[in-house]
C-alpha positions in Angstrom: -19.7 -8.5 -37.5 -17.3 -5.8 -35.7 -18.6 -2.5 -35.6 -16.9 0.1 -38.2 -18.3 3.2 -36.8 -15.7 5.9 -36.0 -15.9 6.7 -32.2 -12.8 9.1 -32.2 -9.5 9.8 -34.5 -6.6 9.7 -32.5 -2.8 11.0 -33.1 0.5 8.2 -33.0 2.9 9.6 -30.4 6.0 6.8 -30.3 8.4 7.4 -32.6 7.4 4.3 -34.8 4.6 2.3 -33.8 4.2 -1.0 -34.4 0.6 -2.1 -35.9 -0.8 -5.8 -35.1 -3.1 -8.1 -36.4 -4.6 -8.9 -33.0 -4.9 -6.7 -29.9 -1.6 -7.6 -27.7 1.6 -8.0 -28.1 1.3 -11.5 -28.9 0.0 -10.1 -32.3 1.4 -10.2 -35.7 3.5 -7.0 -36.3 1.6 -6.1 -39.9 3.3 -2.4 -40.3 4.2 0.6 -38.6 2.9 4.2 -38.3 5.1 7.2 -37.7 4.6 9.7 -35.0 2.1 12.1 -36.0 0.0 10.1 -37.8 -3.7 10.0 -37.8 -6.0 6.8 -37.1 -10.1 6.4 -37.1 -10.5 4.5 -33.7 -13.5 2.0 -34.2 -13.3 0.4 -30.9 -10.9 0.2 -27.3 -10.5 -3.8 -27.0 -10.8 -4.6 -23.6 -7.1 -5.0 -22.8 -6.9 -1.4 -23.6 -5.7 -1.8 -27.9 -7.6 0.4 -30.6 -9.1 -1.2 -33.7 -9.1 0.6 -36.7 -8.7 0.4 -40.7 -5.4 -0.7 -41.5 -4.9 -1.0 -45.5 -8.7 -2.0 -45.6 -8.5 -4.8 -42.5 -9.0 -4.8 -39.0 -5.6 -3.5 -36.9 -4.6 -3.4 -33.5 -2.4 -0.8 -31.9 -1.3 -0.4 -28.0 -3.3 2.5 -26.4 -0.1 3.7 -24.8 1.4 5.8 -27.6 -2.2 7.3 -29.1 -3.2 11.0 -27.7 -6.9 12.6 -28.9 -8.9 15.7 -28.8 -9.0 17.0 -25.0 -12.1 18.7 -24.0 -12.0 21.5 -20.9 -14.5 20.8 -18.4 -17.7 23.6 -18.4 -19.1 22.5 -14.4 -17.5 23.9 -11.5 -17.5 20.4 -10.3 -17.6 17.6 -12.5 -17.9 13.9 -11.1 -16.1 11.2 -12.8 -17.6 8.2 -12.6 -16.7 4.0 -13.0 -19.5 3.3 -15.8 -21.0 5.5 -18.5 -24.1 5.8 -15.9 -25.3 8.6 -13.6 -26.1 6.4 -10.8 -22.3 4.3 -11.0 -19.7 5.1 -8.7 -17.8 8.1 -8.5 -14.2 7.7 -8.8 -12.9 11.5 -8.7 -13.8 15.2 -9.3 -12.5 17.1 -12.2 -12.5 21.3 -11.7 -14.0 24.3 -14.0 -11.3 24.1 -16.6 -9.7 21.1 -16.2 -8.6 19.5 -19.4 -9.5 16.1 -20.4 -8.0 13.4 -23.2 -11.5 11.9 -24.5 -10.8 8.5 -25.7 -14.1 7.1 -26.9 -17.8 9.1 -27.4 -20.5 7.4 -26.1 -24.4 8.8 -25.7 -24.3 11.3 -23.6 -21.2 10.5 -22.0 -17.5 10.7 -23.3 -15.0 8.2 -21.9 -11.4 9.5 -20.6 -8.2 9.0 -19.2 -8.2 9.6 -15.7 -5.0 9.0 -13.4 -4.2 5.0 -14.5 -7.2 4.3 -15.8 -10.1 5.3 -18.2 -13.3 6.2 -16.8 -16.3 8.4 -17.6 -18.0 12.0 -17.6 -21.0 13.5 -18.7 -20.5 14.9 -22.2 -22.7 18.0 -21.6 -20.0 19.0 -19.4 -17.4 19.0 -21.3 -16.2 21.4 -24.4 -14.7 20.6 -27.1 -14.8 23.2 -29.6 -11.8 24.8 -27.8 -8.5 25.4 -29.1 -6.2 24.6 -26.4 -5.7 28.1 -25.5 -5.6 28.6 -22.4 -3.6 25.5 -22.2 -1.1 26.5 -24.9 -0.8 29.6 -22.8 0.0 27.4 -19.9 2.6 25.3 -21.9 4.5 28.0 -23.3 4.4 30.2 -20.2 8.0 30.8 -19.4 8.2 29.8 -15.7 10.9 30.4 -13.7 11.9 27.3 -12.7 12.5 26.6 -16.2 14.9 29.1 -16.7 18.6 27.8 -16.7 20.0 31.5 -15.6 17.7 31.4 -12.9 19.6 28.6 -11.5 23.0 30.0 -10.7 21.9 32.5 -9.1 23.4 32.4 -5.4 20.7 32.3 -3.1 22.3 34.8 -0.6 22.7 38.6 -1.0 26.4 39.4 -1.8 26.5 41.5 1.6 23.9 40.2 4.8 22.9 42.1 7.5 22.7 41.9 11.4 20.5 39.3 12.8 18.5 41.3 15.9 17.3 39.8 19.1 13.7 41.1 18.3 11.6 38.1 16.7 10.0 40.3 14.1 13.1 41.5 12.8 15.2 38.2 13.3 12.6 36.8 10.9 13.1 38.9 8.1 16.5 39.3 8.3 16.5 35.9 8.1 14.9 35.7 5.2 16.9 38.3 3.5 20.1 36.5 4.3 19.1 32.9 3.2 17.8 34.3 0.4 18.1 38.0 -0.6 20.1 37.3 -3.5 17.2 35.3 -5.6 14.8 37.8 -4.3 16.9 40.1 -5.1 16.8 39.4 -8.9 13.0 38.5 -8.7 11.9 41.2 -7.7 13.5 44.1 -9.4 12.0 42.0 -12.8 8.5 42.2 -11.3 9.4 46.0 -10.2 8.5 45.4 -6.3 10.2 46.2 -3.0 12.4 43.6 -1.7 10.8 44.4 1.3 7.5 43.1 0.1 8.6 39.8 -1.1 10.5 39.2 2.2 6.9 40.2 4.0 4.9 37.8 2.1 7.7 35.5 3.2 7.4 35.8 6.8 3.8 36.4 7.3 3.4 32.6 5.8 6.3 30.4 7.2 8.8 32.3 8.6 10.9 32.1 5.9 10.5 28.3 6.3 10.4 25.5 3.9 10.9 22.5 5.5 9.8 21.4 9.2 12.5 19.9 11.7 12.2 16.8 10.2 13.4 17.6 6.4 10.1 17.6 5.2 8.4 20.2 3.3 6.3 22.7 5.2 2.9 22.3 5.0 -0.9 23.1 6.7 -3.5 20.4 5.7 -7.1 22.0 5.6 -9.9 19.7 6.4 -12.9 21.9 5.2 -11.0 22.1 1.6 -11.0 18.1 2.0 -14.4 17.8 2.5 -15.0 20.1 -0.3 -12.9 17.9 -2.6 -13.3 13.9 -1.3 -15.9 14.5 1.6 -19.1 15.4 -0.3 -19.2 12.5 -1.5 -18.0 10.0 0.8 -19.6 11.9 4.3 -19.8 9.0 6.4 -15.8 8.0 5.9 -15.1 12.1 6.8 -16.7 12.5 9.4 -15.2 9.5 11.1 -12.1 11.4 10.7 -12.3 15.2 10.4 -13.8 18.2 11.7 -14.0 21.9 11.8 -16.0 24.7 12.4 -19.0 25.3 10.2 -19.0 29.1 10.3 -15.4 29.7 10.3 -14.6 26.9 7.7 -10.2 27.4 8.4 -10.7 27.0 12.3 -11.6 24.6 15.3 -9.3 22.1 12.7 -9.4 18.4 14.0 -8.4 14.7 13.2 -8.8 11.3 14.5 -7.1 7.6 12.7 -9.5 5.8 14.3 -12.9 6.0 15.2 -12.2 5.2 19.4 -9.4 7.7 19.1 -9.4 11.3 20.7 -10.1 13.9 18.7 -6.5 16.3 18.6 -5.9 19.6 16.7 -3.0 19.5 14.5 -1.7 22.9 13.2 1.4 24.3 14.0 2.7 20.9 14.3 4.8 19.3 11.4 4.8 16.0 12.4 0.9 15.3 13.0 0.1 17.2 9.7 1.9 14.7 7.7 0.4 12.4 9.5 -2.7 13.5 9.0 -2.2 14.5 5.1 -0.8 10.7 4.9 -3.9 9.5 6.1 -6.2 11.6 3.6 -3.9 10.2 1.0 -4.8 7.2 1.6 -8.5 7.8 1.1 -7.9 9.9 -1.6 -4.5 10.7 -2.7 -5.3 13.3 -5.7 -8.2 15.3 -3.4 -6.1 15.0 0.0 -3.0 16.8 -2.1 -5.1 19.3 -3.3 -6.3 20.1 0.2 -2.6 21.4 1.7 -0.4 24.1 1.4 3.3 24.0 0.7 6.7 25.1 1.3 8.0 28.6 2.4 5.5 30.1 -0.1 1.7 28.0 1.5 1.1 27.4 -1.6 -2.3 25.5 -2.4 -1.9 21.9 -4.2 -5.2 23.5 -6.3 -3.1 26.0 -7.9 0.1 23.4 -8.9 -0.9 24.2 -12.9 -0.9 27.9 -12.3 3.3 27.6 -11.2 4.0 25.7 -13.9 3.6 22.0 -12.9 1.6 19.3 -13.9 0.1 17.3 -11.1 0.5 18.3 -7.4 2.9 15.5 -6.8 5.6 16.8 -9.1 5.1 20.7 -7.3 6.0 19.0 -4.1 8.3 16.7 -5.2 10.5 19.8 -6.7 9.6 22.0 -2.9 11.1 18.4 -1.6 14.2 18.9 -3.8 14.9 23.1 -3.5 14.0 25.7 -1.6 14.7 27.7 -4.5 11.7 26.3 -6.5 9.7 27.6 -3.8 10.7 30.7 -4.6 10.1 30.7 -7.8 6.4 30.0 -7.1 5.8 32.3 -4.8 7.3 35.1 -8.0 4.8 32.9 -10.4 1.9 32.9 -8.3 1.7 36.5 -8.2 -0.8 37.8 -10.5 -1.0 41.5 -12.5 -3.7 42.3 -10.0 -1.3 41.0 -6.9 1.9 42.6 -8.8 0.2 45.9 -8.7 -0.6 46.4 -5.0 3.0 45.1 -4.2 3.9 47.8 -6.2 1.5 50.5 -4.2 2.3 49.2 -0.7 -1.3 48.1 -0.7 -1.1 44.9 1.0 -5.3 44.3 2.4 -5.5 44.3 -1.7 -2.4 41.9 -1.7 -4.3 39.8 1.0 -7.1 39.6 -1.0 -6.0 37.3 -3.6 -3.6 35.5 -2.2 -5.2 35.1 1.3 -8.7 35.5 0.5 -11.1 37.7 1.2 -12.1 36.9 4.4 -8.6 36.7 6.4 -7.8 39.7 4.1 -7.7 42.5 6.5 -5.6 40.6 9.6 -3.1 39.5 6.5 -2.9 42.6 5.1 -1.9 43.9 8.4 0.5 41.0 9.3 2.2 41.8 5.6 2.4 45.8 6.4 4.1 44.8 9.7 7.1 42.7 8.3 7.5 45.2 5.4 7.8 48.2 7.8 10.4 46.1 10.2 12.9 44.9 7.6 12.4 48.8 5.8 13.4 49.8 9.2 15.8 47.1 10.2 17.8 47.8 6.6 18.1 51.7 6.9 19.3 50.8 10.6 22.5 49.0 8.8 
């Protein structure tokens, strides 16, 4: 006898969904449920269709087009793992609150969609009392790439100014010329200096954001990937990547194979995509939260917090624009950020979008650009 215990109510998203009479498509089409409607899930069939209680029988519907409850993960680390088992294999890592679709409840666990598949997580972990808000607060965050007006604005200032020989100088006049005219705009609705924006600019690529090759700028960190894939798969890191213990961002380096020579990588564009490749290939979602991209060095960690989904889709757009680059850098700054722009304070700038540790040399670097283009503009 099939069990008729509720495991989890779920919500129709198609437009009209057709209900069967066995799980597949091969089933008997027996009605339909609009979008929007409620079903008690008694079971997920092995090919991935829900049971449940259709006009007092057993019905089938395609997994596909049914959302639940999410739950927003409570560890600052949570593994996610192949079985409802704390010894099975760990297929990922979900962050402090990260949101999760739960799918089925289990005894002591909860089961989830994760990337393609479903897999599991300690329930303890996981809260689901919430009301989406933060998330809601996410979703309905107006970010600037989604603002149409945004978009014909020209890139360039309406007047540019005299490229000097002196490399400090070139760079931020540079900057201003590409794109002084977004900037511009961006920054008078934030109520900064120019001048700052086009410091924060230089001090992290130039003004750059694509390499030689077309490809979007980027700095692969191997301490962040062994934070993120290498704790728990040591052996297969280590084979591969180094750096310095003490001073986590330095002494940076990578081998493909095992008889290969160890080389550094940084400040060259072509063997950090090679190197990012091959972390994607042990672990794409972990090895693309482990870079930074574009003109802004933006890390893949913080692709929710400028308005995107999954890492993939941030770099796809950097791939697409340099204007959506832009537009992160604006919607990464924070109140706290905002406000030292504002002051000239740029150690305090440093220390939230640098870190603290590297906040002082950054904070310097930042003060440096500001007081050249400040100096370069009142020259013209």
């Amino acid at each position: 006898m099939k069990n008729k215990e509720i495991i989890m109510s779920g919500i129709i998203t198609a437009r009209i969904l057709n209900v069967r009479d066995k799980a597949g498509k091969d089933g008997s089409v027996i009605g339909q449920l609009l979008s929007g409607s409620s079903i008690d899930i008694l079971e997920l069939t092995e090919n991935n269709w829900y049971r449940f209680q259709y006009k007092d029988k057993d019905a089938y519907v395609s997994s596909k087009y049914v959302s639940f409850h999410r739950g927003r993960v409570t560890a600052r680390v949570l593994n996610v793992r192949s079985d409802a088992v704390g010894s099975s294999k760990i297929v990922g890592k979900l962050r402090r609150n990260d949101i999760v679709e739960i799918v089925m409840t289990l005894p002591k666990w909860y089961k989830i969609r994760y990337k393609t598949d479903y897999s599991f997580v300690s329930a303890k972990f996981i809260d689901r009392s919430i009301k989406s808000k933060p998330a809601e607060k996410q979703k309905n965050r107006n970010f600037l790439k989604d603002k149409p007006k945004l978009k014909n604005i020209k890139l360039e200032p309406s007047k540019t100014i005299v490229v000097p020989s002196s490399r400090g100088a070139r760079t931020t006049a540079k900057i201003y010329n590409n794109f002084g005219g977004l900037l511009d705009v961006l920054s008078k609705e934030i109520k900064i200096d120019i001048a700052t924006a086009i410091a924060v600019l230089a001090v992290e690529s130039g003004g750059n954001g694509y390499g030689k090759s077309g490809k979007v700028l980027i700095r692969f960190e191997n301490h962040l990937f062994n934070r993120f894939f290498g704790k728990t798969n040591q052996d297969i890191y280590d084979e591969h990547f180094k750096y310095s213990p003490r001073q986590q961002w330095k002494s940076h380096l990578f081998r493909k194979k095992i008889s290969d020579k160890w080389i550094t990588f940084h400040g060259n564009q072509e063997k950090e995509w090679e190197v990012l490749t091959f972390a994607r290939s042990l672990d794409n979602d972990a090895a693309l939260r482990s870079a930074s991209y574009g003109a802004p060095q933006i890390l893949g960690t913080n692709f929710k917090r400028i308005g995107y989904k999954s890492v993939e889709e941030m770099l796809n757009n950097f791939e697409k624009n340099i204007r959506f680059h832009i537009f992160g850098l604006f919607d990464f700054f924070n109140p706290k950020m905002i406000k030292h722009l504002q002051n000239n304070e740029f150690e305090g700038f440093a220390k939230y979008y640098n870190g603290r540790g590297q906040a002082k040399k950054y904070g310097k670097y930042i003060e440096t650009h500001y007081k050249t283009f400040k100096k370069l503009t009142s020259d013209n």
